[in-house]
C-alpha positions as CSV (number, residue, x, y, z in Angstrom):
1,X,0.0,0.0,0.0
2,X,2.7,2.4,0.7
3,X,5.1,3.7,-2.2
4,X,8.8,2.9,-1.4
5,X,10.6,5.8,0.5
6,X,12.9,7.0,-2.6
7,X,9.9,7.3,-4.8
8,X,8.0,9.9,-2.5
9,X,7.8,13.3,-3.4
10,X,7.8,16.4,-1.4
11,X,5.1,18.0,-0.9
12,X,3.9,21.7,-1.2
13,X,2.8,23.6,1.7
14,X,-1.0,24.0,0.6
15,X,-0.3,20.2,-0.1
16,X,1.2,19.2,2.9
17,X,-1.7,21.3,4.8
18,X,-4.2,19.5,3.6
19,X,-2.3,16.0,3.9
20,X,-1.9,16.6,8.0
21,X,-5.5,16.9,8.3
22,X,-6.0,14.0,6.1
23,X,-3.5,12.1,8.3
24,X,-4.9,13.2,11.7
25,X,-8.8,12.4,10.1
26,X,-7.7,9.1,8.1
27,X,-10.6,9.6,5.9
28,X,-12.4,12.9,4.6
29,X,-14.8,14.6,2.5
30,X,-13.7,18.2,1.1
31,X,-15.9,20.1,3.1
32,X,-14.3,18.0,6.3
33,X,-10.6,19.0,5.3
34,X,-12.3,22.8,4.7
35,X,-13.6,22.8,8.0
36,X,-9.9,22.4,9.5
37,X,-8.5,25.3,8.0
38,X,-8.3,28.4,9.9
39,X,-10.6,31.3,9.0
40,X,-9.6,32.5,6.1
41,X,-10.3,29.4,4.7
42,X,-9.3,28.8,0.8
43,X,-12.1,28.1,-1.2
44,X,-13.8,24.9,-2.0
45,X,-12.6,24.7,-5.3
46,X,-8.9,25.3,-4.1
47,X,-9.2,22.6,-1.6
48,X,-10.9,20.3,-4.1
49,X,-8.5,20.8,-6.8
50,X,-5.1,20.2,-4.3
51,X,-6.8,17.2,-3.3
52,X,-6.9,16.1,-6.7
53,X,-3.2,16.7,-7.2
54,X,-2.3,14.7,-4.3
55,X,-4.4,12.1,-5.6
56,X,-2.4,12.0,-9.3
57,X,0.6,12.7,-7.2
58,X,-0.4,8.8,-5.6
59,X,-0.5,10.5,-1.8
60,X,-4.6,10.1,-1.6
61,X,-7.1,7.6,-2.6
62,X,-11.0,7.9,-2.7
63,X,-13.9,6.5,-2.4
64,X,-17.3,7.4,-4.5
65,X,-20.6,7.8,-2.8
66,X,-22.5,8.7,-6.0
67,X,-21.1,12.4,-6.9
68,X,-19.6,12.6,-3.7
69,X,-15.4,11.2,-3.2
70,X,-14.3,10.5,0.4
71,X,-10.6,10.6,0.5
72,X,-7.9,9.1,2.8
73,X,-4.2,8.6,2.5
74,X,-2.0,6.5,1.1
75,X,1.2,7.3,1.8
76,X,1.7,7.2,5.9
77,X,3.1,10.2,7.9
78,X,5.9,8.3,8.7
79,X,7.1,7.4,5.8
80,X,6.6,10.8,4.0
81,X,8.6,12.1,7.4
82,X,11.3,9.7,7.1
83,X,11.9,10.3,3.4
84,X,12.0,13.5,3.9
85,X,14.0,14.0,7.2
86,X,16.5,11.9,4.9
87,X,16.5,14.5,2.5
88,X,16.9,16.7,4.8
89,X,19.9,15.1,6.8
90,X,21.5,14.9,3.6
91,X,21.3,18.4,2.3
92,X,22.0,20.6,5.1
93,X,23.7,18.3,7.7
94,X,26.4,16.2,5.6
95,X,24.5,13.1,6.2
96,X,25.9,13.3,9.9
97,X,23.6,12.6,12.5
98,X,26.5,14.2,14.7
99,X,26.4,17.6,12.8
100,X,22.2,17.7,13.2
101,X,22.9,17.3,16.9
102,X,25.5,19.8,17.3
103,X,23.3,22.3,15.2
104,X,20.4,21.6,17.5
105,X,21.9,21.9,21.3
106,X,24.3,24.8,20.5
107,X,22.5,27.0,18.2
108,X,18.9,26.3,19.7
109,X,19.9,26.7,22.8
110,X,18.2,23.3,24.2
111,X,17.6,23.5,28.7
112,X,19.2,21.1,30.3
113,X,16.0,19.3,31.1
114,X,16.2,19.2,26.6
115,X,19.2,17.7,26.8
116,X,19.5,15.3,29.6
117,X,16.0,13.7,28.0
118,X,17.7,13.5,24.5
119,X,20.6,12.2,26.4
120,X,17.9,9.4,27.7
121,X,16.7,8.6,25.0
122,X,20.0,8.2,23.0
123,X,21.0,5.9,26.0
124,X,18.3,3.7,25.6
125,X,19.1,3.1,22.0
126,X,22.7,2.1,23.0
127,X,21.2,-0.8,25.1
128,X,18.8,-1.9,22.3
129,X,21.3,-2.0,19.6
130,X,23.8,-3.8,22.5
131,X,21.3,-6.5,23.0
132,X,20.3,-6.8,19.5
133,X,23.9,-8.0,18.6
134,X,24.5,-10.3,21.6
């Protein structure tokens, strides 16, 4: 059901609005999607015709109730994350998980509450992958 990482595309930011309501919802009619916008809200057509796009785009599937389409996603939140946090990683951090986490405590200026839970977390991991190779 899900396309293979490489092959998923970025989004655009009307598209990528409209696909975190979709992923929060699971399944929506246009006038459902509309509803979640903040006032102003684009118009009908605009949401309608994005929606559409995403669809060729092979991000969103439908359903026909007679003249009516239900839509829902295709493509998980995780994966278009992890695609894209690859990209990401790649472009602006030298593929270095070490430079992203310089970047991020010195020049974000992370609390030490921030840090000692990333610290946590990253210690956890260390015992997983330790056990996974014993």
């Amino acid at each position: 059901m899900n396309k293979p990482k490489q092959a998923i595309r970025e989004l655009t930011k009307a598209e990528e609005q409209i696909m975190q309501i979709l992923w929060e919802k699971q399944q929506a009619l246009v006038h459902d999607i509309l509803a979640e916008f903040p006032e102003p809200r684009p118009a009908y057509n605009t949401v309608s015709t994005i929606i559409r796009i995403l669809e060729q785009k092979g991000f969103v599937g439908h359903k026909a109730y007679g003249r009516t389409h239900e839509y829902f996603t295709l493509i998980s939140k995780d994966d278009y994350s992890s695609a894209h946090f690859g990209n990401f990683l790649n472009n602006y951090f030298g593929n270095s998980f070490k430079s992203l986490a310089s970047f991020f405590t010195s020049e974000k200026k992370m609390t030490l509450r921030e840090l000692e839970e990333i610290q946590q977390i990253i210690a956890l991991e260390i015992e997983k992958q330790k056990h996974s190779k014993s």
